[in-house]
ZAVOMI-657853 format. One record per residue: residue in three letters; residue number from 1; x, y, z of N, C-alpha, C in turn. Coordinates in nm, 3 decimals, padded with zeros to 5 digits. Layout:
N
VOVEX / bami / kolba / n_c1 / n_c2 / n_c3 / ca_c1 / ca_c2 / ca_c3 / c_c1 / c_c2 / c_c3
VOVEX / ALA / NUM / X / Y / Z / X / Y / Z / X / Y / Z
...
END
This chain:
161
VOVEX / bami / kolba / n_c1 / n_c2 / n_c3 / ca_c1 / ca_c2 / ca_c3 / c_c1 / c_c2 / c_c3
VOVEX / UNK / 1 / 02.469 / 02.971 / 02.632 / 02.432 / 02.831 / 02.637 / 02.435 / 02.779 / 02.779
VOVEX / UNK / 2 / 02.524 / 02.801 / 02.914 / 02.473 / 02.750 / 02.990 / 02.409 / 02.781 / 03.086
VOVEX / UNK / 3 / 02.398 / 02.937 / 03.054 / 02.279 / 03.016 / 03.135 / 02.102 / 02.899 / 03.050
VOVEX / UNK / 4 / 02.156 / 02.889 / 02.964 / 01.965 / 02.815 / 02.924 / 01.959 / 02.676 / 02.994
VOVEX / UNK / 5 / 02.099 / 02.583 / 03.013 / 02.126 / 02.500 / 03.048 / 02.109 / 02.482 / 03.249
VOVEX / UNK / 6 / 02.126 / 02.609 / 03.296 / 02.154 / 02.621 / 03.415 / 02.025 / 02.663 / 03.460
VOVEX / UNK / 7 / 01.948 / 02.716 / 03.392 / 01.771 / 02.772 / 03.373 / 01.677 / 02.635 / 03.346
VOVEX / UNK / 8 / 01.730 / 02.575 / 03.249 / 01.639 / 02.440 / 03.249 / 01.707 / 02.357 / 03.386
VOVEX / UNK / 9 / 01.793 / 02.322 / 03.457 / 01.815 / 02.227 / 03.540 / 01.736 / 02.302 / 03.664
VOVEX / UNK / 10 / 01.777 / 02.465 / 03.679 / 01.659 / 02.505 / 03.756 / 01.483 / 02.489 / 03.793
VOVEX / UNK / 11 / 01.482 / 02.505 / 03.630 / 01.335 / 02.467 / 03.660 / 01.277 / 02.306 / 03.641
VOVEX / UNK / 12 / 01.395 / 02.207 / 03.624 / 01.375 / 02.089 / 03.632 / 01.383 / 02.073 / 03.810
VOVEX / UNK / 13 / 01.446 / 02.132 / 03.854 / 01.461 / 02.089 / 04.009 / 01.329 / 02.155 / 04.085
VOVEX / UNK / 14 / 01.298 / 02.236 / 04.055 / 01.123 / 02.304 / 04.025 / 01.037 / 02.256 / 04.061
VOVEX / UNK / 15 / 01.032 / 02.212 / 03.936 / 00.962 / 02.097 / 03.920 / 00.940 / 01.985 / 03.996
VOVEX / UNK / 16 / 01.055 / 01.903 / 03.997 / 01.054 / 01.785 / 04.090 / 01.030 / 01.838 / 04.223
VOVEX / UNK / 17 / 01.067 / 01.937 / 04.311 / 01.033 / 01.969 / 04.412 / 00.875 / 01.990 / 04.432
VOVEX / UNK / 18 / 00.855 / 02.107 / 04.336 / 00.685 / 02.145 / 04.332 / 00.631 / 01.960 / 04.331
VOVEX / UNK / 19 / 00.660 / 01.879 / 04.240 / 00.577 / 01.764 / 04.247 / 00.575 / 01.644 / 04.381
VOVEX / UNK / 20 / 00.729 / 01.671 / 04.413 / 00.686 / 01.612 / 04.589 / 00.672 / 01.649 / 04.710
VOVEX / UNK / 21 / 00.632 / 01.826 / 04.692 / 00.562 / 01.843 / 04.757 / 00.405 / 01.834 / 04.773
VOVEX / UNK / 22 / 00.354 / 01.867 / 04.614 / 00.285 / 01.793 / 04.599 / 00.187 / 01.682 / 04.596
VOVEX / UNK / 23 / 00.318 / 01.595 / 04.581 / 00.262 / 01.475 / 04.578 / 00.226 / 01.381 / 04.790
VOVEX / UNK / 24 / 00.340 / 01.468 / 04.812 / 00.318 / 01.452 / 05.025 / 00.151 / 01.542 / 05.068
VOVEX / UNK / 25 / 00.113 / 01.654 / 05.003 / 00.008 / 01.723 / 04.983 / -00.117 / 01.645 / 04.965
VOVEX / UNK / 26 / -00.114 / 01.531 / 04.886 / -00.162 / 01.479 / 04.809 / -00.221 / 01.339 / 04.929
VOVEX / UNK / 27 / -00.091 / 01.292 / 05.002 / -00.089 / 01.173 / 05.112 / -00.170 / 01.273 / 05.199
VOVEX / UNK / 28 / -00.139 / 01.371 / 05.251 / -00.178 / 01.426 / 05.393 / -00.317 / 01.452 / 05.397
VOVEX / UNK / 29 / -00.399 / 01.486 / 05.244 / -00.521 / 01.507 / 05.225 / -00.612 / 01.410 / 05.230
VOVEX / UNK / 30 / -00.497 / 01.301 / 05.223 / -00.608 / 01.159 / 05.219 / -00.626 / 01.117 / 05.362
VOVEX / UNK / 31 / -00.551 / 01.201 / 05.470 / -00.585 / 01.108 / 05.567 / -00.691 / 01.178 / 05.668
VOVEX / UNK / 32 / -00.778 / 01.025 / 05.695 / -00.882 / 01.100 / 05.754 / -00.912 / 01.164 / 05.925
VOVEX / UNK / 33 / -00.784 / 01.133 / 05.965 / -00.732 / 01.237 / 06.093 / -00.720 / 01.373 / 06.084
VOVEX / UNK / 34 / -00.712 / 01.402 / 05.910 / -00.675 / 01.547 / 05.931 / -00.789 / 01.649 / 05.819
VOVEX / UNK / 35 / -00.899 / 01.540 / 05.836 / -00.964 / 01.573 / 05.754 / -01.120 / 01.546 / 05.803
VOVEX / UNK / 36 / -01.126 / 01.620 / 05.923 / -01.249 / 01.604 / 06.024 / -01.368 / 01.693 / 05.962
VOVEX / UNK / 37 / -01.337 / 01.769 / 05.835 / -01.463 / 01.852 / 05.818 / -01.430 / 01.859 / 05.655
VOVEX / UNK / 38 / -01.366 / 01.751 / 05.617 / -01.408 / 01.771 / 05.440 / -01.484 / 01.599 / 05.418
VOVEX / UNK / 39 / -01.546 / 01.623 / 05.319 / -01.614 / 01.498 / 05.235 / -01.462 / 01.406 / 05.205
VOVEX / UNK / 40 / -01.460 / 01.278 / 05.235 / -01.372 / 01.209 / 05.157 / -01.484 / 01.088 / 05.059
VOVEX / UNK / 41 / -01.399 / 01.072 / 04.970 / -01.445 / 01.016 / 04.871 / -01.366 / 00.953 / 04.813
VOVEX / UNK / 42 / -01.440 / 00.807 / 04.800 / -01.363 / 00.694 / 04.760 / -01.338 / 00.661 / 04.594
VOVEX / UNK / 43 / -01.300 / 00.543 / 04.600 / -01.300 / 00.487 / 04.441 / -01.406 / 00.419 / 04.426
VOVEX / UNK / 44 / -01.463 / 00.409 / 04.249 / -01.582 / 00.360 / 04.206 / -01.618 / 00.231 / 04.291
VOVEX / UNK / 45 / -01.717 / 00.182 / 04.294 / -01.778 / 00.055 / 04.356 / -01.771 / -00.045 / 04.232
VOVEX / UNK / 46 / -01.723 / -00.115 / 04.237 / -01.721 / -00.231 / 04.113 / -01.830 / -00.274 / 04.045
VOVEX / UNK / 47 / -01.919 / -00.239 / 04.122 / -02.046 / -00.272 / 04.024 / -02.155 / -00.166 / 03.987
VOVEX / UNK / 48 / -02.185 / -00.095 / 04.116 / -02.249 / 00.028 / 04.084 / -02.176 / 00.158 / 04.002
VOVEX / UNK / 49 / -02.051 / 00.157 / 04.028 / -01.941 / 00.268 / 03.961 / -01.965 / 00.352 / 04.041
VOVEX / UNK / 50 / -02.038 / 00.378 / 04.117 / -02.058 / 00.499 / 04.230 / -01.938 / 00.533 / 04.321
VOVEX / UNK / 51 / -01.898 / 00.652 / 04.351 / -01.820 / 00.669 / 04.439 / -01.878 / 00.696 / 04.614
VOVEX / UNK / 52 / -01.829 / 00.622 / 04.692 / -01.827 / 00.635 / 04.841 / -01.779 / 00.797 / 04.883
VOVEX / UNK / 53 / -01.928 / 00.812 / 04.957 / -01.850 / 00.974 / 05.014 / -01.853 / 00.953 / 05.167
VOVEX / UNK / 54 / -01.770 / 00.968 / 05.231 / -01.788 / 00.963 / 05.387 / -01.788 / 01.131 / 05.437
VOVEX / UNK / 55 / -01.888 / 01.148 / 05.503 / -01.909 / 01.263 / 05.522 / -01.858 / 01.289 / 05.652
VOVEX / UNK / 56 / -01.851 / 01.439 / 05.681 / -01.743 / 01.448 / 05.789 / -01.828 / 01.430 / 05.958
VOVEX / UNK / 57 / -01.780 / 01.381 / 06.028 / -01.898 / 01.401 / 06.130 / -01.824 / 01.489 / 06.287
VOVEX / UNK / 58 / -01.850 / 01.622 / 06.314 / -01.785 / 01.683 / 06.384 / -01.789 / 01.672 / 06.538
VOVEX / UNK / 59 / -01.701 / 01.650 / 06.621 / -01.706 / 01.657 / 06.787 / -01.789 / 01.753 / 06.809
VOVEX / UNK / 60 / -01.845 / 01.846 / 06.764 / -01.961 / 01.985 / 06.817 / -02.051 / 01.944 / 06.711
VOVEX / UNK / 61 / -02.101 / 01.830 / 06.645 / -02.172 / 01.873 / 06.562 / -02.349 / 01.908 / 06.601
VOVEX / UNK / 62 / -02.389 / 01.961 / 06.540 / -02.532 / 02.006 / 06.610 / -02.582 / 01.953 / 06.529
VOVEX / UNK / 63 / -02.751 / 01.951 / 06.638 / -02.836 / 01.871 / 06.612 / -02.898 / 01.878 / 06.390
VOVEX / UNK / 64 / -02.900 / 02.007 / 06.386 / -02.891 / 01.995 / 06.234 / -02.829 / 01.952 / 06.128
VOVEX / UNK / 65 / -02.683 / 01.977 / 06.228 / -02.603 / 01.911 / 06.085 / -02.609 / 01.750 / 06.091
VOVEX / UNK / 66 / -02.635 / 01.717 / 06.176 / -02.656 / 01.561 / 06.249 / -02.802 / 01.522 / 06.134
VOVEX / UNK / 67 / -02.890 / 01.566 / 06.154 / -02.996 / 01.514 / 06.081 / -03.015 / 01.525 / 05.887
VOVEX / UNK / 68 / -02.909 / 01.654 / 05.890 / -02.856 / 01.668 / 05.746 / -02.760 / 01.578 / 05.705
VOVEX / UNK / 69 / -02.652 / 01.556 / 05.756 / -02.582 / 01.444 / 05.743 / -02.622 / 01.321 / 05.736
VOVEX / UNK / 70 / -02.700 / 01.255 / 05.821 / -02.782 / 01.111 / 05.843 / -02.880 / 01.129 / 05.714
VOVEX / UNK / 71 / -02.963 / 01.196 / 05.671 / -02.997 / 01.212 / 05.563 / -02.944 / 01.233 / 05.431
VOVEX / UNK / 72 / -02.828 / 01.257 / 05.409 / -02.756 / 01.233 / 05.306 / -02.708 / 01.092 / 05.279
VOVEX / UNK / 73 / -02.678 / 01.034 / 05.375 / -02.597 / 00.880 / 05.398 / -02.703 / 00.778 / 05.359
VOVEX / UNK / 74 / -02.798 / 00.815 / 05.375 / -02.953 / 00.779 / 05.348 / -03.007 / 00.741 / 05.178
VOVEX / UNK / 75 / -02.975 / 00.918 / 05.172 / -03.009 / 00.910 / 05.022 / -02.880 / 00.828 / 04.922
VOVEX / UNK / 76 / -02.743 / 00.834 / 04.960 / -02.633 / 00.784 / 04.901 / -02.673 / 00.638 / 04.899
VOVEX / UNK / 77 / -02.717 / 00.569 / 05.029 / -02.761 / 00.415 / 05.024 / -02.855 / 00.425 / 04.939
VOVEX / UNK / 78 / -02.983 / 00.450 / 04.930 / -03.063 / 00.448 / 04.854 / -02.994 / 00.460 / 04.668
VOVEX / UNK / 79 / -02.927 / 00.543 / 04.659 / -02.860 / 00.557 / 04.531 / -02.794 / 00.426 / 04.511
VOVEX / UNK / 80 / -02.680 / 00.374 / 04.620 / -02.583 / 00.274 / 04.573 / -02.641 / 00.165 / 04.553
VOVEX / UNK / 81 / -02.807 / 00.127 / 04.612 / -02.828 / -00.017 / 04.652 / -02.933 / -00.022 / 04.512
VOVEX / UNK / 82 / -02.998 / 00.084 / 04.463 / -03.001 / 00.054 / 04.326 / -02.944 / 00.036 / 04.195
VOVEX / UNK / 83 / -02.843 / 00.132 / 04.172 / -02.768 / 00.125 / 04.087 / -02.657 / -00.022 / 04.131
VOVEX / UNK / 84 / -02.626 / -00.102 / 04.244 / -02.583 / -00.193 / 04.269 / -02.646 / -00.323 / 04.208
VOVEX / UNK / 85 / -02.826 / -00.312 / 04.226 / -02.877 / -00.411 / 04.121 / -02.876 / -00.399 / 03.999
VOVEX / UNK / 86 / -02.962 / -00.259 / 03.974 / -02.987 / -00.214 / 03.847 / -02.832 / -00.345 / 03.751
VOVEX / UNK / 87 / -02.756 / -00.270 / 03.779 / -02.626 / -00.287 / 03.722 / -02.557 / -00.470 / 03.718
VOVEX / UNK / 88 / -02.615 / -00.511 / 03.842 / -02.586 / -00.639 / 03.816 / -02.722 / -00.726 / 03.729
VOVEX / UNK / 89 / -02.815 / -00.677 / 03.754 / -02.930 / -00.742 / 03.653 / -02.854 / -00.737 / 03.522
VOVEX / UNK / 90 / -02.789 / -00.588 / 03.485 / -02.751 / -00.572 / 03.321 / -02.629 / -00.649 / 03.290
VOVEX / UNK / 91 / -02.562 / -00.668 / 03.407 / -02.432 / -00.732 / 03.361 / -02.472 / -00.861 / 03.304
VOVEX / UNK / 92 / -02.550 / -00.968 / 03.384 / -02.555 / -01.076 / 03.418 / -02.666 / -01.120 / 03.268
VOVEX / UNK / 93 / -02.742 / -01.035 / 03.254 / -02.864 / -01.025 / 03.090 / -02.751 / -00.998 / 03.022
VOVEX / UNK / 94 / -02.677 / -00.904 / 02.995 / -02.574 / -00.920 / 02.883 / -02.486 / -01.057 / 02.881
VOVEX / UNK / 95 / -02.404 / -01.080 / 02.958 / -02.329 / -01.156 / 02.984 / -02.420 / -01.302 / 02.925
VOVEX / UNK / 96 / -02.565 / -01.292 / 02.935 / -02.643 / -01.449 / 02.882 / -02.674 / -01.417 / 02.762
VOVEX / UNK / 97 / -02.699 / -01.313 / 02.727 / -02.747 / -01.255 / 02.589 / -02.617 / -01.296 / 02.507
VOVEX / UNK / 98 / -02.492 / -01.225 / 02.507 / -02.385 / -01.259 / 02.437 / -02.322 / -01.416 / 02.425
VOVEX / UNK / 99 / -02.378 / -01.512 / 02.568 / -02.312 / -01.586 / 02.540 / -02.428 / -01.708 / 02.491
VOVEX / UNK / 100 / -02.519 / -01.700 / 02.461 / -02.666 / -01.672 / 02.320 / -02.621 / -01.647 / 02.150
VOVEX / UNK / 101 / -02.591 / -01.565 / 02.147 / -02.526 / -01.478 / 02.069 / -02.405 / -01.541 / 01.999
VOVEX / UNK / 102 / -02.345 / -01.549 / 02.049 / -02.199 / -01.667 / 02.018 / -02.237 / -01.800 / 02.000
VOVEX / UNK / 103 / -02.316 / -01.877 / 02.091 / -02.354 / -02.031 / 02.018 / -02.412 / -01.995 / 01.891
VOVEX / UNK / 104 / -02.516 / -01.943 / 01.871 / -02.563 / -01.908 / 01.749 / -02.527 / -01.856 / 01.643
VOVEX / UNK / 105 / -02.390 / -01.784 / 01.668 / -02.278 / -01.754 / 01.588 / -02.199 / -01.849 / 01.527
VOVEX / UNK / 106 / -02.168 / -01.996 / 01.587 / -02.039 / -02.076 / 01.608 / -01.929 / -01.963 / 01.630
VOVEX / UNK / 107 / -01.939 / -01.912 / 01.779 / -01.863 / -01.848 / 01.881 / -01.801 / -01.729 / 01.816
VOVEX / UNK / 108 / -01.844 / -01.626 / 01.721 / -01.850 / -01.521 / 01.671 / -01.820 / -01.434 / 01.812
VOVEX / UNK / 109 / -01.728 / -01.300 / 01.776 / -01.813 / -01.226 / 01.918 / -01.914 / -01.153 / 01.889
VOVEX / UNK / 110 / -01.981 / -01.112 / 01.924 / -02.088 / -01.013 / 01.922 / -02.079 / -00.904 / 01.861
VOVEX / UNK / 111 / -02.162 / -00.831 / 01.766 / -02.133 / -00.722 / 01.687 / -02.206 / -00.596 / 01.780
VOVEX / UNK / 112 / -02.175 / -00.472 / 01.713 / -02.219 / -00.363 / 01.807 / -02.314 / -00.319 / 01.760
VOVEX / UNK / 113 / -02.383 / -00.439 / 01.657 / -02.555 / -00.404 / 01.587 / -02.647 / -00.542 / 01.690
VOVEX / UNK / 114 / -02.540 / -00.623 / 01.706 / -02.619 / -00.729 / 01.855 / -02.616 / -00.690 / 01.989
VOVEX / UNK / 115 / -02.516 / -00.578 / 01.974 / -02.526 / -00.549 / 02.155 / -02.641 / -00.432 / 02.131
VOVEX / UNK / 116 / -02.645 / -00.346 / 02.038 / -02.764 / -00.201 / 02.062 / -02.918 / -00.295 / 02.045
VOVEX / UNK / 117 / -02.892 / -00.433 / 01.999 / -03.071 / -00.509 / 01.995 / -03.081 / -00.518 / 02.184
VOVEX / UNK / 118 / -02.966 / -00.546 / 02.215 / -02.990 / -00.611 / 02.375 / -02.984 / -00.496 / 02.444
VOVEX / UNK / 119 / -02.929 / -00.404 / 02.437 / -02.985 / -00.240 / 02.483 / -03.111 / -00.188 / 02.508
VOVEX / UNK / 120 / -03.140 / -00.207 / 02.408 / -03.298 / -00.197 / 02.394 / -03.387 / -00.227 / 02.442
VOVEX / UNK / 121 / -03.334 / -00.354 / 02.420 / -03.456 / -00.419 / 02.472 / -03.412 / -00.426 / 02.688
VOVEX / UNK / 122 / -03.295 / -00.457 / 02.691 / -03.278 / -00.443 / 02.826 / -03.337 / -00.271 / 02.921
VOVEX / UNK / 123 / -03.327 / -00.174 / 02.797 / -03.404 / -00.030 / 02.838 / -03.537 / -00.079 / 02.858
VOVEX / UNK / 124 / -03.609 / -00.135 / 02.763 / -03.752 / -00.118 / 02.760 / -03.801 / -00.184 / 02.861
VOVEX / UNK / 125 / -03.755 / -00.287 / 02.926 / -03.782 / -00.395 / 03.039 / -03.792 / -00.301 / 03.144
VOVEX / UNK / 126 / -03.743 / -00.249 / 03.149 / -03.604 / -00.166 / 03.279 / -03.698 / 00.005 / 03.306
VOVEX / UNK / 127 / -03.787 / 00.008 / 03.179 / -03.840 / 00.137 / 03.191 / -03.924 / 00.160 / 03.324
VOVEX / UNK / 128 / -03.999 / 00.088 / 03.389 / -04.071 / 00.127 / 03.473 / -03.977 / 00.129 / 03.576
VOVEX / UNK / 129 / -03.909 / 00.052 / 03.619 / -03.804 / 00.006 / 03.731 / -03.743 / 00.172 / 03.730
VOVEX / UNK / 130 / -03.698 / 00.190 / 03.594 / -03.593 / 00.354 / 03.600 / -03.657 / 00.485 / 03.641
VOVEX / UNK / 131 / -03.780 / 00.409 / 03.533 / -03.915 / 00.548 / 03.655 / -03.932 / 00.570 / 03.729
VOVEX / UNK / 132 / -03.952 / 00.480 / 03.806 / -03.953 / 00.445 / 04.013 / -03.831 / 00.529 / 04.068
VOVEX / UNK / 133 / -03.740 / 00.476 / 04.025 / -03.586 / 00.492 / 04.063 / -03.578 / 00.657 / 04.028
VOVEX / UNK / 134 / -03.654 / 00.724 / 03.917 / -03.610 / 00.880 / 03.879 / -03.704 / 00.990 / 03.971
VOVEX / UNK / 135 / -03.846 / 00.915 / 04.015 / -03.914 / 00.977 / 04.107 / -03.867 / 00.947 / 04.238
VOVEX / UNK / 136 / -03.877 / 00.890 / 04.264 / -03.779 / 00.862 / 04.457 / -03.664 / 00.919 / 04.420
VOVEX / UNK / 137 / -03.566 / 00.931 / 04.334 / -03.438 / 01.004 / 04.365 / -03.492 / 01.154 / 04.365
VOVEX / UNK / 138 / -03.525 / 01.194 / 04.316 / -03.625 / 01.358 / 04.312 / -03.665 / 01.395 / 04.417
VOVEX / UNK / 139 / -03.752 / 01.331 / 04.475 / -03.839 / 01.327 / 04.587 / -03.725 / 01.282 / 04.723
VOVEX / UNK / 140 / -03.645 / 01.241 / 04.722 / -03.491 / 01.219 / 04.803 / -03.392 / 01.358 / 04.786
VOVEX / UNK / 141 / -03.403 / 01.413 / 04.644 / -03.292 / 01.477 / 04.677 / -03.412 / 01.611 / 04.737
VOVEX / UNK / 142 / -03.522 / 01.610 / 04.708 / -03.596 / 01.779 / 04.720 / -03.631 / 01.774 / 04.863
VOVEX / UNK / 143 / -03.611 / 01.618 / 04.942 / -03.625 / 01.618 / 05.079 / -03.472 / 01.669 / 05.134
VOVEX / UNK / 144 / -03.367 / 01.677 / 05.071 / -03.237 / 01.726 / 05.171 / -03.249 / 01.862 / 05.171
VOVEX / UNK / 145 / -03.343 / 01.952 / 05.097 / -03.313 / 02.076 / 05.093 / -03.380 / 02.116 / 05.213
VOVEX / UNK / 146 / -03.477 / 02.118 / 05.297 / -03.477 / 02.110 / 05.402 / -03.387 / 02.126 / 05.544
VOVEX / UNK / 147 / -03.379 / 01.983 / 05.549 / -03.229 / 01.982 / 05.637 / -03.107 / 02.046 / 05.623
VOVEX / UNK / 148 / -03.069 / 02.086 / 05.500 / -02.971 / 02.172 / 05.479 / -03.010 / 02.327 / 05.501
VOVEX / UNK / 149 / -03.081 / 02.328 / 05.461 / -03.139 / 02.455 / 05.510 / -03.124 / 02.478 / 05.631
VOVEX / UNK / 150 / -03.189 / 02.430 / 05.716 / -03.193 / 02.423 / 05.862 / -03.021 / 02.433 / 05.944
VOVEX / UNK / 151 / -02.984 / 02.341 / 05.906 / -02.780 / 02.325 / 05.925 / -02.757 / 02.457 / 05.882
VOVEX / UNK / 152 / -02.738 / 02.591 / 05.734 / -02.714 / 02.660 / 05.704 / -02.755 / 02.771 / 05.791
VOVEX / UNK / 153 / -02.884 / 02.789 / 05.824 / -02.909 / 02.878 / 05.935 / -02.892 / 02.876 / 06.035
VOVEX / UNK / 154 / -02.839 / 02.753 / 06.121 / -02.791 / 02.700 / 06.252 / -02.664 / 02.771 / 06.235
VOVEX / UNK / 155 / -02.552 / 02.721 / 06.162 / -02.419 / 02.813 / 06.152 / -02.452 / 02.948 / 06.131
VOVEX / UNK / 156 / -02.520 / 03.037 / 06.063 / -02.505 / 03.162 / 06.013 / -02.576 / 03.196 / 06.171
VOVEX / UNK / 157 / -02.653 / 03.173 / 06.227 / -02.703 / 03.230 / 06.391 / -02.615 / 03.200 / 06.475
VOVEX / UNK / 158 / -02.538 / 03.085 / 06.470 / -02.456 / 03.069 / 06.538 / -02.315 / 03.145 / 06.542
VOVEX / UNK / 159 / -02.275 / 03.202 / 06.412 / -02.151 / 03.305 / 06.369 / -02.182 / 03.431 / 06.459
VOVEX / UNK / 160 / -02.339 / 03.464 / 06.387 / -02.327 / 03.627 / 06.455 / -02.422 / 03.637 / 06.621
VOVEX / UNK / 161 / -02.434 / 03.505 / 06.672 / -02.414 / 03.525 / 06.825 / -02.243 / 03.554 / 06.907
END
């Protein structure tokens, strides 16, 4: 009995160790002094839900990875500044729809057979807008392959010089 006793406080102390080291692991990764060549990435955007990536930008960086990079930051704006409206158009149509919905109720809340009518119909409005938005993101992302390309063979010539 206190060999199991002396085995669990072991691997309770384990534990707690493994987790603050861990968890200091965890601080040191976030900071962006020591993190000159990874992607950091933020928390959702409140309205778009998108996450912020700050990409790394290097003291040697060459001219490729420079134009691959600037082109990503590019396409990410392009992503955030739609889904930033997109998203507030829907909030702001729901938000009038429901509160529609409730006078006409005598202040009912809304059922989840009144919110899939305003779905709908907020899709069908929204269809051409999402079309636009699904061809330019296509045509955005099939333009980075390019530039990455270019960055990828810049390092691999640059290794075996």
């Amino acid at each position: 009995y206190t060999s199991t006793t002396t085995a669990a406080a072991a691997a309770a102390t384990s534990t707690t160790a493994t987790s603050t080291t861990t968890l200091s692991r965890k601080r040191e990764s976030l900071d962006p002094a020591l993190n000159r060549e990874k992607l950091l990435v933020g928390n959702p955007h409140p309205v778009s839900n998108l996450r912020p990536i700050k990409y790394p930008t290097l003291e040697n960086e060459s001219n490729e990875d420079r134009l691959f990079r600037e082109r990503r930051e590019r396409v990410d704006t392009f992503n955030q500044n739609f889904w930033v409206n997109n998203n507030a158009m829907f909030n702001k149509a729901k938000e009038e729809y429901e509160e529609k919905i409730c006078a006409q109720n005598g202040n009912q809340p809304v059922t989840t057979e009144e919110l899939s009518i305003f779905y709908k119909d907020f899709l069908d409005k929204a269809y051409e807008r999402q079309m636009n938005y699904n061809r330019q993101w296509w045509i955005e992302n099939i333009g980075l392959l390019l530039p990455a390309a270019k960055a990828v063979i810049r390092k691999w010539t640059s290794r075996s010089s």
